[in-house]
C-alpha positions in Angstrom: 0.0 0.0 0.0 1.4 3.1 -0.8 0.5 6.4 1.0 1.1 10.0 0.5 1.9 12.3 3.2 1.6 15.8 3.2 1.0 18.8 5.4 0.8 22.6 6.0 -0.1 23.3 3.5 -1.2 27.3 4.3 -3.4 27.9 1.6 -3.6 31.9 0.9 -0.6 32.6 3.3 1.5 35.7 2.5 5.0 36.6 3.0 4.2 40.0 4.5 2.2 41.8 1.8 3.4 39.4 -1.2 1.1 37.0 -2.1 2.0 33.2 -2.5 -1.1 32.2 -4.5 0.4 31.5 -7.8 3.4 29.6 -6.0 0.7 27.6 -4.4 -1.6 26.5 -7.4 1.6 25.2 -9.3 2.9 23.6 -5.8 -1.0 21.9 -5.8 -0.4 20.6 -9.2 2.8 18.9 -8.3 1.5 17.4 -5.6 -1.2 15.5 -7.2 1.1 14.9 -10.0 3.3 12.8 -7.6 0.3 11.5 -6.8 -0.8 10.1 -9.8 2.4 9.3 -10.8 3.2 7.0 -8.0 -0.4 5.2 -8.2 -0.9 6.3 -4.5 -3.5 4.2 -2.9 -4.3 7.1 -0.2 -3.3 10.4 0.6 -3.2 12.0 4.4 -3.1 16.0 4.6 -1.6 16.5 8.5 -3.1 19.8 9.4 -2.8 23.6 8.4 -4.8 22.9 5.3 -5.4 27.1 5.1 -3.1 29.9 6.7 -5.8 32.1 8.9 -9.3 30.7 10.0 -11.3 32.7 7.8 -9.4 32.2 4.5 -9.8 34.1 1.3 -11.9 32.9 -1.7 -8.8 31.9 -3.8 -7.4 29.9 -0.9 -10.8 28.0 -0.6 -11.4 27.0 -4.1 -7.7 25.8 -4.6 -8.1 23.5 -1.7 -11.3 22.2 -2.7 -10.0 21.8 -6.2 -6.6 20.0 -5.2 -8.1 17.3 -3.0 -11.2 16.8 -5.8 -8.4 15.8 -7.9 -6.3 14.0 -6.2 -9.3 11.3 -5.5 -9.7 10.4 -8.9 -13.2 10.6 -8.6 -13.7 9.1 -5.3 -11.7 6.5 -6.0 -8.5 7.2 -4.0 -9.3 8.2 -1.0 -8.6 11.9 0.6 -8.2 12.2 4.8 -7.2 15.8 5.5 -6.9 17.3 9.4 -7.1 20.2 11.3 -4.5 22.1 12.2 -4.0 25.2 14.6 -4.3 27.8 11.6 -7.7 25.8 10.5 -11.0 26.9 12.0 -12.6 23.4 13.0 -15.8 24.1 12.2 -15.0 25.4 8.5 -13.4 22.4 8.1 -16.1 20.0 9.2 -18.6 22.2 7.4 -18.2 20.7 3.7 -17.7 16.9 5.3 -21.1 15.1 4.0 -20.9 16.8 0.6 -16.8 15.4 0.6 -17.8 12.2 1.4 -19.2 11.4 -2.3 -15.9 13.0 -3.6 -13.5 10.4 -1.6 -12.4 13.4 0.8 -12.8 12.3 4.7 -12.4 15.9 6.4 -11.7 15.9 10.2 -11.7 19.1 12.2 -11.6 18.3 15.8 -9.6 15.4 17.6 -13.0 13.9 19.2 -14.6 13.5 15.7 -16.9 10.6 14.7 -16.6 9.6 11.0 -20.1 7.8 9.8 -19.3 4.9 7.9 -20.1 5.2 4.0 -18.7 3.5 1.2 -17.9 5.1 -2.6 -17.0 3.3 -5.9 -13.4 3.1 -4.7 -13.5 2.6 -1.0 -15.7 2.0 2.1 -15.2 3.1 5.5 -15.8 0.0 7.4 -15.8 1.3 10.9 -15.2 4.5 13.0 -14.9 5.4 16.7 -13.7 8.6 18.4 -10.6 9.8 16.9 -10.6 6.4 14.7 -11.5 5.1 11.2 -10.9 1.9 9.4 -11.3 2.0 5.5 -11.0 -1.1 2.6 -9.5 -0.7 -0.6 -10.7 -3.0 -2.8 -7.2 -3.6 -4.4 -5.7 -4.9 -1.2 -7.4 -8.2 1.2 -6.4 -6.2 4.4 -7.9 -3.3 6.1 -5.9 0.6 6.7 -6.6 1.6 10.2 -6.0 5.5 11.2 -6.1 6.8 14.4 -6.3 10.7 13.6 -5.8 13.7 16.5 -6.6 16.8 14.7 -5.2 19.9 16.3 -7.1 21.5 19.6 -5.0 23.1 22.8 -3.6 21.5 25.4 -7.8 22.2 27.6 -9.3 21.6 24.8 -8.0 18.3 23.8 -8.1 17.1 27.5 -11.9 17.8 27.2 -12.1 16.0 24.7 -10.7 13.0 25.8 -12.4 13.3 28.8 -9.1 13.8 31.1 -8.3 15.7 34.1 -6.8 19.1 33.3 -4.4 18.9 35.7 -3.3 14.8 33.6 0.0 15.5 31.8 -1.0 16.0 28.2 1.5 13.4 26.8 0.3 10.6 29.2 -3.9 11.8 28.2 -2.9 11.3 24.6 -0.4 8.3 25.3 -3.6 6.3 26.8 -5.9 7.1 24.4 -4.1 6.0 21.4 -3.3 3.0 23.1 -6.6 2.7 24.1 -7.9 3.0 20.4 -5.2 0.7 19.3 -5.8 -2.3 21.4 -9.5 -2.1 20.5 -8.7 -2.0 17.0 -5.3 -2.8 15.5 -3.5 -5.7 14.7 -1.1 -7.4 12.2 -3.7 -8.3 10.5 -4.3 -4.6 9.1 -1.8 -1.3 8.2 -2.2 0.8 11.3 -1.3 4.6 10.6 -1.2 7.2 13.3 -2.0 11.3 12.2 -1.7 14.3 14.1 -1.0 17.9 14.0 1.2 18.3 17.3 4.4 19.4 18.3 5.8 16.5 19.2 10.1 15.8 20.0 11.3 12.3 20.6 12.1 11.7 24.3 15.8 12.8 25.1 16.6 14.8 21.7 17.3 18.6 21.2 13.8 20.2 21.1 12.9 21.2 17.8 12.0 24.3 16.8 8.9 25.9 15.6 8.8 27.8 12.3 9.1 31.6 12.2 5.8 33.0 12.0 4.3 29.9 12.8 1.5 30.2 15.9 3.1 28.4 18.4 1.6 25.4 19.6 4.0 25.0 22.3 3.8 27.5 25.7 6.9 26.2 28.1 8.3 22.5 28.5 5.1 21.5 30.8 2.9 19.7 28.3 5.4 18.0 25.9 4.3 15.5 23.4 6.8 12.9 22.4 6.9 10.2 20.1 7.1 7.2 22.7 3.3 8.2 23.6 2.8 6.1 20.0 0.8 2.9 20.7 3.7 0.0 19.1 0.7 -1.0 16.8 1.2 1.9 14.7 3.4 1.6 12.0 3.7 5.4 10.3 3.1 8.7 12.0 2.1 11.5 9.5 2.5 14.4 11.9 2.0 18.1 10.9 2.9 21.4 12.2 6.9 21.8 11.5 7.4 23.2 8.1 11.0 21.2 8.1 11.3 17.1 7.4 12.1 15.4 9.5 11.6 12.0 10.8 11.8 11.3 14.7 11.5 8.1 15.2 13.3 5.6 13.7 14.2 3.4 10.4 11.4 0.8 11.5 9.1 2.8 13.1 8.7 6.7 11.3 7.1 9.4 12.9 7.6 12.6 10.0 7.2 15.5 9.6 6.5 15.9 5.5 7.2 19.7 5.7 5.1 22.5 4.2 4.9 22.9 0.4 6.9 25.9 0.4 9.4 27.5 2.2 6.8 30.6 4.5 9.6 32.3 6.2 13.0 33.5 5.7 14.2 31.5 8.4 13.1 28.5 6.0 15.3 30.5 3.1 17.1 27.1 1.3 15.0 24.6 2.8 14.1 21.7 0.1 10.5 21.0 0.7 9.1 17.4 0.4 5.9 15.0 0.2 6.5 11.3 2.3 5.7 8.5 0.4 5.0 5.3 2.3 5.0 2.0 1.6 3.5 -0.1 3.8 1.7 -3.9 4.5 -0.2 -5.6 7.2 2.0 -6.4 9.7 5.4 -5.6 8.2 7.5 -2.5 8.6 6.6 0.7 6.9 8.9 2.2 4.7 9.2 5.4 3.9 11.1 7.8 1.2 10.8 11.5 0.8 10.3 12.9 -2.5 11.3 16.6 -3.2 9.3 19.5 -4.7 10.4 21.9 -7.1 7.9 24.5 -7.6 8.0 28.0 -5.8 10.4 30.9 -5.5 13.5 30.4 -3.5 13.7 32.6 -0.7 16.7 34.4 -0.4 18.7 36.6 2.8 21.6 38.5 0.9 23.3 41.4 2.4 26.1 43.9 0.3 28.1 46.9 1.4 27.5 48.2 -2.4 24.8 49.2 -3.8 25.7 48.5 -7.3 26.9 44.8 -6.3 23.3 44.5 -4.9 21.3 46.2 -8.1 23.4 43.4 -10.2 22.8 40.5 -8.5 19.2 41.5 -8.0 19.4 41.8 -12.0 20.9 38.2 -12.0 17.9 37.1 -9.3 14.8 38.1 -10.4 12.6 35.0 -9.5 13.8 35.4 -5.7 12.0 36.4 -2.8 14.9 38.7 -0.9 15.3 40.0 2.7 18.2 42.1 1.5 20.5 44.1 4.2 22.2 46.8 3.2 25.2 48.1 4.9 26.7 51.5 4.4 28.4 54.3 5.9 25.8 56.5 5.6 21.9 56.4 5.6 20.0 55.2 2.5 19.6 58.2 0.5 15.8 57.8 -1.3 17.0 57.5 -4.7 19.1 54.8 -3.9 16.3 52.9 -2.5 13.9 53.8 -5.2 16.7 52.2 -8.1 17.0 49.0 -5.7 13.3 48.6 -5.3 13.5 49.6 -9.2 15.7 46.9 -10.3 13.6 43.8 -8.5 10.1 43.2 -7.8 10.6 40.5 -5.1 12.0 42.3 -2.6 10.3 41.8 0.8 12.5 43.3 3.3 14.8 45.9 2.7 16.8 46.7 5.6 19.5 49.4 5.8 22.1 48.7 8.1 24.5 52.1 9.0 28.3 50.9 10.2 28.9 52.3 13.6 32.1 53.7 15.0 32.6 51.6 18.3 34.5 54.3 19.8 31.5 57.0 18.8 29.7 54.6 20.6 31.8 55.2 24.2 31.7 59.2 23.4 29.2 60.9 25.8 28.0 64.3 25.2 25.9 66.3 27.9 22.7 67.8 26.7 22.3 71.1 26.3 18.2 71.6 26.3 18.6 75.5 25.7 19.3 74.4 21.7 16.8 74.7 19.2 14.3 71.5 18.2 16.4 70.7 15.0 19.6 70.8 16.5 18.3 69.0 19.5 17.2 66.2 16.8 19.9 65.9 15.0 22.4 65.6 19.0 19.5 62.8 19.8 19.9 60.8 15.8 23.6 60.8 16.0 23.8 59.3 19.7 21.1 56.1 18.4 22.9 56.1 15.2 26.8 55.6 15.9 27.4 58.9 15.6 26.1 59.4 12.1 23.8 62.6 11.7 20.8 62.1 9.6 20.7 63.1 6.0 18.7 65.7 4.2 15.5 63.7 3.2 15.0 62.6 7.3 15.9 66.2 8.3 13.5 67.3 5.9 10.7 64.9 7.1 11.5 66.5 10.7 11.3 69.9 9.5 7.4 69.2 8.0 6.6 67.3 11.3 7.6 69.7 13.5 5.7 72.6 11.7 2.6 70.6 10.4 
């Protein structure tokens, strides 16, 4: 049986005011192209399907579109998670109309899937955080116990735990519970979640910049050995990096996010996990990269006719570009840089400083006038260095507007 794995997704997302739409259709259409070129028997979307809970018209349509097609018509089956960028509810909303598409949509971790069956598949069974589906191409069952996202109250509510339980040993029993109930070696047994989750003992890993952070202090950790040893792949959402932390014969991934989101992600390859897996024998599991998207790119120069030609040589790249001078950007030099390259995000002028202007001291004398006083107060934030004409200029209009 061979699975795809995906996950944050972040449909409509922005990298400050730059939209990521168009990166994000042709990223969709790779996606199910791997799909279809690997004859995937099912496909699991971990969690931060959209970017914001109330997501824009384009966002909505490509999502709808994307998992439409990579059923086949309801034949290859679609289960897709909430995550904590996903409004539950919205999710949930479209679920009986999915069904007849192939799409199984899941928005909260306490979630009851009705059993139905389409012209590809049939959902045999389902319990509280639980389903067990047939494919007709295979003689044994896929069982997948699914935790969409909810906090740390929330999800003990739902599992009916004690707020004060530890939130790894509330989830630890359940999915143990769930799996003793209903897996065995008889079936493939997948586990999904969107968590942050570290394996016991490791370096914690770190959330993505910009990401809403799921994790508040080191109280409520989630780790990997909460997974009930019936389970042979975890498809976990959340951190936009891969990364697998659990082991060879057991994985537990992260598939990473489509595209890079942040400049902190600047170089990352992004990938989709493709599983192989059979009842009762180890799960396999190899990561395939994707292409589409604009690199994201942190470049700094000292010259700003270095930086116009490389952002010549550039101009598919999204750029947080530091420039360092010895003087302030003058405004014609930022209107030629912003000239020469439409994908600049950040531009951020970075003035040398003179360490030992930095020790000086200077008393100040309040008798002065407001401009003088200004330009004492820019030079001692500023290394020294007194502002140019155009911010003198702007101070002049303040100060008599």
């Amino acid at each position: 049986m061979k699975i795809l794995h995906t996950a944050d997704w972040h449909l409509g997302k922005r990298l400050d005011s730059f939209s990521r739409i168009d990166e994000q259709v042709l990223v969709m259409d790779e996606i199910v192209d791997i799909a279809d070129r690997e004859n995937v028997d099912l496909v699991i979307i971990a969690g931060d399907l959209f970017d914001a809970f109330n997501p824009g018209v384009e966002a909505i349509e490509l999502f709808y579109r994307t998992i439409k097609r990579l059923t086949k018509n309801g034949i290859r089956p679609v289960i897709a998670i909430a995550g904590n960028h996903d409004s539950p509810h919205l999710i949930d909303a479209p679920d009986p109309l999915a069904r007849a598409s192939g799409i199984i949509l899941i928005g909260h971790p306490h979630a009851v899937v009705t059993p139905f069956a389409t012209d590809g598949f049939t959902v045999l069974q389902s319990d509280t955080g639980f389903i067990e589906l047939s494919l007709p191409q295979f003689d044994y069952p896929i069982r997948i116990l699914h935790t969409a996202y909810a906090n740390e109250i929330r999800l003990k509510q739902y599992l009916g735990e004690e707020k004060e339980s530890k939130l790894n040993e509330v989830l630890a029993a359940n999915w143990q519970k769930i799996a003793n109930t209903y897996c065995d070696d008889k079936g493939v047994n997948i586990l999904t979640a969107h968590l942050y989750m570290n394996k016991l003992g490791s370096a914690l890993l770190e959330e993505p910049d910009g990401e809403k952070p799921v994790k508040i202090g080191n109280a409520d950790l989630i780790y990997s050995e909460a997974i009930p040893p019936q389970v042979q792949y975890t498809a976990l959402g959340h951190l936009h990096g891969y990364k697998n932390i659990g082991s060879a014969e057991k994985p537990v991934v992260y598939a990473s996010s489509p595209l890079c989101y942040s400049f902190s992600e600047a170089g990352q390859v992004k990938y989709v996990a493709l599983v192989n897996v059979s009842a009762g024998e180890q799960a396999s599991v190899e990561r395939i990269p994707l292409t589409q998207g604009k690199p994201l790119i942190r470049k700094s120069f000292d010259d700003i006719e270095l930086c116009i030609s490389w952002l010549s040589e550039n101009p598919d790249a999204l750029v947080e570009l530091t420039l360092k001078s010895e003087t302030f950007l003058k405004a014609e030099d930022r209107k030629r840089i912003y000239q020469s390259h439409s994908g600049i995000i950040y531009l951020i002028p970075l003035v040398k400083q003179d360490e030992q202007a930095l020790l000086d001291n200077k008393e100040i004398n309040l008798t002065q006038d407001m401009s003088t006083l200004f330009n004492d107060y820019f030079k001692s934030k500023n290394g020294n260095q007194a502002p140019n004409d155009d911010i003198l200029d702007l101070f002049r209009e303040i100060l008599n507007s």
